[in-house]
C-alpha positions as CSV (number, residue, x, y, z in Angstrom):
1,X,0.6,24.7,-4.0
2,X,-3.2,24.7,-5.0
3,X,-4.5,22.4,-2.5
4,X,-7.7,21.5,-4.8
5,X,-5.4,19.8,-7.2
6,X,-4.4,17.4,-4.2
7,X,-8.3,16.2,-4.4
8,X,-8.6,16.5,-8.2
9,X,-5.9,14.0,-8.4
10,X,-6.7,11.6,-5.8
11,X,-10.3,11.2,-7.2
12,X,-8.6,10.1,-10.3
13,X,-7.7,7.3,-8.7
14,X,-11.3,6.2,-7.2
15,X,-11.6,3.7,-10.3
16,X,-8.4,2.0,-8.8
17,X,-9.9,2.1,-5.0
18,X,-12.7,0.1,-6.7
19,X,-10.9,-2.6,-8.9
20,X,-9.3,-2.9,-5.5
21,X,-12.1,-3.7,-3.4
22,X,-14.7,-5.3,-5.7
23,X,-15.9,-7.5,-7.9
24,X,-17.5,-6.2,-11.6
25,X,-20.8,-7.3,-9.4
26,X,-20.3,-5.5,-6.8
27,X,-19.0,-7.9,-4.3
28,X,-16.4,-7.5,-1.8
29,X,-12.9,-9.2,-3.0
30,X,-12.0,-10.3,0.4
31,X,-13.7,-13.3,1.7
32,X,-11.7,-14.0,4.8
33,X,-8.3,-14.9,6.1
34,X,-6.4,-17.7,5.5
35,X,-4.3,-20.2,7.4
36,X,-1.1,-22.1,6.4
37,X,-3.8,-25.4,6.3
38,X,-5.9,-23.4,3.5
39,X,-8.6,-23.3,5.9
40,X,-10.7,-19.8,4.9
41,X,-12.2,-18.0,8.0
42,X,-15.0,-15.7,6.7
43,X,-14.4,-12.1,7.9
44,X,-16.5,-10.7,10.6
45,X,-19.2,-7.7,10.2
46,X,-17.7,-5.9,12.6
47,X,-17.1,-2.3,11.6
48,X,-13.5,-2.2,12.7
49,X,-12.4,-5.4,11.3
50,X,-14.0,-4.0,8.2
51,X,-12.4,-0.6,7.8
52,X,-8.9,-1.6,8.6
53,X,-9.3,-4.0,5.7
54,X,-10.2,-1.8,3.7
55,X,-7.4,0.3,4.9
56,X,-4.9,-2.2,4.1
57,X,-6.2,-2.9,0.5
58,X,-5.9,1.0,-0.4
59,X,-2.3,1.3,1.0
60,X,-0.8,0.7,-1.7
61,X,-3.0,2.6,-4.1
62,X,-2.2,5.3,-1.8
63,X,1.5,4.9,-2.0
64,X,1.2,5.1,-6.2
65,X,-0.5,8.1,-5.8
66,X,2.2,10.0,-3.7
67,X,4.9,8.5,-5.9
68,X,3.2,9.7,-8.9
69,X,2.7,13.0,-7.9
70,X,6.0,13.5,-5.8
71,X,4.1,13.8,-2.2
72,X,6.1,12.7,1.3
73,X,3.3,10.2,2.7
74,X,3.7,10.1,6.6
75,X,1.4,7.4,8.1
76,X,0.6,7.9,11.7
77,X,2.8,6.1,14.1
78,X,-0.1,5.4,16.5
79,X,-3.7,3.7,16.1
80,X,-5.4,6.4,18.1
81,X,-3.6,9.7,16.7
82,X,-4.5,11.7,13.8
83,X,-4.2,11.9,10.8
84,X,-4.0,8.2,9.4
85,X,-1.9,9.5,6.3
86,X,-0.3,13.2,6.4
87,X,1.3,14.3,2.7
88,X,3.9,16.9,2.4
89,X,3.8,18.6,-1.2
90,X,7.3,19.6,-2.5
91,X,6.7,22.9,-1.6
92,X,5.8,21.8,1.9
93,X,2.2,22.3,2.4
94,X,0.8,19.8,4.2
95,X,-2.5,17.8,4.1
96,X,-4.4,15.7,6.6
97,X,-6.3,12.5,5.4
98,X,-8.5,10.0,7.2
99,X,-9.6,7.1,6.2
100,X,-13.2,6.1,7.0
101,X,-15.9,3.8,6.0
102,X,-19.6,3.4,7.7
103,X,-22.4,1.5,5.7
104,X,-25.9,2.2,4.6
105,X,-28.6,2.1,7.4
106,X,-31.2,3.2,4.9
107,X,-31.3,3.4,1.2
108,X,-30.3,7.0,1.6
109,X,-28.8,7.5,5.0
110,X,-25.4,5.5,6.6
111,X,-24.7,4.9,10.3
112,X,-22.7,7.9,10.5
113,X,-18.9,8.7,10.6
114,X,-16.7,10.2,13.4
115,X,-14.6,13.1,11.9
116,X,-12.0,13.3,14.6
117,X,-12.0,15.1,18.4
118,X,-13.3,18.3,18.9
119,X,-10.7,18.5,21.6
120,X,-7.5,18.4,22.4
121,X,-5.6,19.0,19.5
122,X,-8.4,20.4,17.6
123,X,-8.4,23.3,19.9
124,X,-4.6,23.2,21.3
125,X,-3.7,23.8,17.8
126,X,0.2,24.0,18.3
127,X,-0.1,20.8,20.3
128,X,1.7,17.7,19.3
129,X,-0.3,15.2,21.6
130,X,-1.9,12.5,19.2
131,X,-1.5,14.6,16.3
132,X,1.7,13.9,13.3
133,X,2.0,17.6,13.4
134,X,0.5,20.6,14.9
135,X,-3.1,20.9,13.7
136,X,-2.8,24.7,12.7
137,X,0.0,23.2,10.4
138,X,-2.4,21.3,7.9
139,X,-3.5,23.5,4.9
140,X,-6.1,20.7,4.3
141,X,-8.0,18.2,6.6
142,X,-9.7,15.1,4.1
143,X,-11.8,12.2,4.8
144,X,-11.2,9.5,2.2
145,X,-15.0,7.7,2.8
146,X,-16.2,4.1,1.9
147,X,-19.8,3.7,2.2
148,X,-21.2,0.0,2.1
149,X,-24.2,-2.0,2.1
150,X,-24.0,-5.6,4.5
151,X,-25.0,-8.6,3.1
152,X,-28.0,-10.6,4.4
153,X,-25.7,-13.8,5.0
154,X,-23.3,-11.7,7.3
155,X,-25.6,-12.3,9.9
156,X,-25.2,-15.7,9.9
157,X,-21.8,-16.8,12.5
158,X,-18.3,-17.1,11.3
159,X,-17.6,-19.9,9.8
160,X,-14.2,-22.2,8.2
161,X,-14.0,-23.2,4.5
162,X,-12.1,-25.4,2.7
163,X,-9.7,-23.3,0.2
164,X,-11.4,-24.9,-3.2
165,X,-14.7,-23.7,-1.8
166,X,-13.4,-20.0,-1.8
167,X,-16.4,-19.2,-4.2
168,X,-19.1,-20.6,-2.3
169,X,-17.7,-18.1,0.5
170,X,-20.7,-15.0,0.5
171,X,-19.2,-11.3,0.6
172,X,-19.9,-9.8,4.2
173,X,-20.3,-6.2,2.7
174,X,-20.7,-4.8,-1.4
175,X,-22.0,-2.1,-3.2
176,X,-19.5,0.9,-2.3
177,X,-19.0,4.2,-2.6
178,X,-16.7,6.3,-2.3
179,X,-16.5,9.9,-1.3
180,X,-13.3,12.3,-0.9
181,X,-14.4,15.9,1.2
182,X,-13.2,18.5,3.4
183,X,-13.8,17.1,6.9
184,X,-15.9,20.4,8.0
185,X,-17.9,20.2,4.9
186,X,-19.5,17.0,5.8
187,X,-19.5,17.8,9.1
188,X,-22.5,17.7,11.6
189,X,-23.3,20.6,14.6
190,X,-23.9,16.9,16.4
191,X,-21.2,14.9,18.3
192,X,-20.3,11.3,16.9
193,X,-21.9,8.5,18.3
194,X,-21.5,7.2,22.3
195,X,-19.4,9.4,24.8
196,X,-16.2,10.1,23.0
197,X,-16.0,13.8,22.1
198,X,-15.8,13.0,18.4
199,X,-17.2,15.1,15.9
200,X,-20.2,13.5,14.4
201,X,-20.7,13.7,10.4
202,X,-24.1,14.2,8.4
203,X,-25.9,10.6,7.6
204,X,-27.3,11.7,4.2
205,X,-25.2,9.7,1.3
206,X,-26.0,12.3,-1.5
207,X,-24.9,15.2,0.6
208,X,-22.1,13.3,1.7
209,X,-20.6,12.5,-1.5
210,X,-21.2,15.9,-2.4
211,X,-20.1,17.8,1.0
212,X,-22.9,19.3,1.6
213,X,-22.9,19.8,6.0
214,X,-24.4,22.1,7.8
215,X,-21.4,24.2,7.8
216,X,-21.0,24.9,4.1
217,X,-23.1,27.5,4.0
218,X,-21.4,29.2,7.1
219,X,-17.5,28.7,6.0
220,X,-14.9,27.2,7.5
221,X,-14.2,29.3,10.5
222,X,-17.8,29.4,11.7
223,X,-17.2,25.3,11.8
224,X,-14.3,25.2,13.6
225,X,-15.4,28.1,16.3
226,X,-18.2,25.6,16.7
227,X,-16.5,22.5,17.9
228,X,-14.0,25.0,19.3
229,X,-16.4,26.2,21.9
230,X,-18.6,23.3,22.2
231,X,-19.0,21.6,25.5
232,X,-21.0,18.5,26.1
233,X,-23.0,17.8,29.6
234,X,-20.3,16.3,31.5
235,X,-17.6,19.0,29.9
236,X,-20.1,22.2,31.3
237,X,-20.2,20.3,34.8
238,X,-16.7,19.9,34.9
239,X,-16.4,23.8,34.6
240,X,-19.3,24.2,36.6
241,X,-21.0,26.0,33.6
242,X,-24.0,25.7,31.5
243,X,-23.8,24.1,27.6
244,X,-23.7,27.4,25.8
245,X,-25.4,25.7,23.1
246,X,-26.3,22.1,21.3
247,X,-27.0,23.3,17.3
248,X,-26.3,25.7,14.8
249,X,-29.3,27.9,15.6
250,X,-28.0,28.4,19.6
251,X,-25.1,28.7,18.4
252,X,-25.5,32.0,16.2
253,X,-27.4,33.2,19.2
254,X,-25.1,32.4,21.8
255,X,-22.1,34.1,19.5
256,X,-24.3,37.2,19.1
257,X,-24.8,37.4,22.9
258,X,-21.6,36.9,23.5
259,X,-20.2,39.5,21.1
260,X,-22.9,42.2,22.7
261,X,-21.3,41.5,26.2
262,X,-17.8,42.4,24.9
263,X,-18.9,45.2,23.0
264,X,-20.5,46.1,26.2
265,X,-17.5,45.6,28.4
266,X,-14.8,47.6,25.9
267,X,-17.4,50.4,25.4
């Protein structure tokens, strides 16, 4: 199977993501939950409220899409293991996909997305531990990306309205967009955000949509000897060894010093 035709065809549906999600102005369809008293509670800003939301509201997009183009869909049987969605084509090839949504910290930039561990089974690659199947078993690894800009009036606290006052009720987050990449291609040389080993993704919308990382220029197997090899702080101490390196430039140098030494040691 021509695994670019997997992408081709799910960007077809990106009109459909968006009738799904928002308005014709741009607004956010969901304005809260409601109770069996038709009381409305507006949705919080929080980020992981938010993207499983959104999650839920493309399910069934999703599902259409493997249906309509004969795909096995195998959603992951665990919050914290990846992928969210793995398809199986008839021929079995398989392909990861992750859903993900951040929003815009800047006109240009987001917050920044987390691409998955750089550990584990990202480098235990015949390892079933939080993983639907082996890793070195996915011909493709996708993010599926919602980027969105937060309303001024989500600041303001959560609050309960009456169901005939439904459009009064202010959209917490509009204005998306939506990207569909290779998860090394948007990839940064820079962890994800707080202390989980995560790999961290570039910030830049344009170059986002367009998967245009650090990597690209490099090919795949440069990015995943990267996060293959990489070691945070702690992970060196643990080892009691030094972080080989903490960018693309070190790396190269650290790889050609390290390819000297074996040269040196077989010679």
């Amino acid at each position: 199977m021509k695994t670019d035709s997997f992408r081709n065809d799910l960007l077809d549906h990106f009109n459909d993501f968006q009738r799904t999600i928002a308005t014709e102005s741009g607004d956010w369809t969901v304005k809260g939950f409601i109770d069996l008293y038709k009381n409305i509670y507006t949705v919080s800003v929080d980020t992981k409220v938010i993207s499983k939301i959104f999650e839920l509201m493309l399910f069934p997009v999703i599902s259409r899409f493997a249906v309509d183009h004969q795909y096995q869909m195998i959603l992951s049987e665990h919050q914290n293991h990846y992928p969210d969605i793995s398809f199986i084509t008839q021929d079995g090839t398989k392909i990861a996909l992750d859903l993900k949504s951040t929003y815009r910290a800047s006109e240009d930039n987001v917050a920044g997305l987390t691409l998955g561990a750089f550990t584990g089974y990202f480098r235990q690659r015949r390892s079933l531990k939080n993983i639907t199947f082996p890793y070195e078993q996915y011909a493709k690894h996708y993010v599926l990306g919602i980027i969105y800009s937060r309303a001024e009036e989500s600041k303001e606290p959560q609050r309960i309205y009456p169901l005939d006052e439904l459009h009064n009720i202010v959209s917490v987050v509009r204005d998306f967009t939506f990207l569909l990449q290779e998860k090394w291609r948007i990839a940064n040389d820079q962890p994800g955000s707080g202390n989980t080993k995560n790999i961290g993704s570039i910030r830049n919308i344009k170059d986002l949509v367009e998967g245009k990382g650090p990597f690209v220029e490099h090919g795949e197997e440069v990015y995943d000897d990267y996060w293959t090899n990489y070691l945070t702080a702690d992970m060196a101490r643990a080892i009691e060894s030094k972080v080989p390196y903490r960018n693309l430039d070190e790396y190269f140098k650290w790889r050609n010093r390290t390819r000297r030494k074996k040269k040196w040691t077989t010679s």
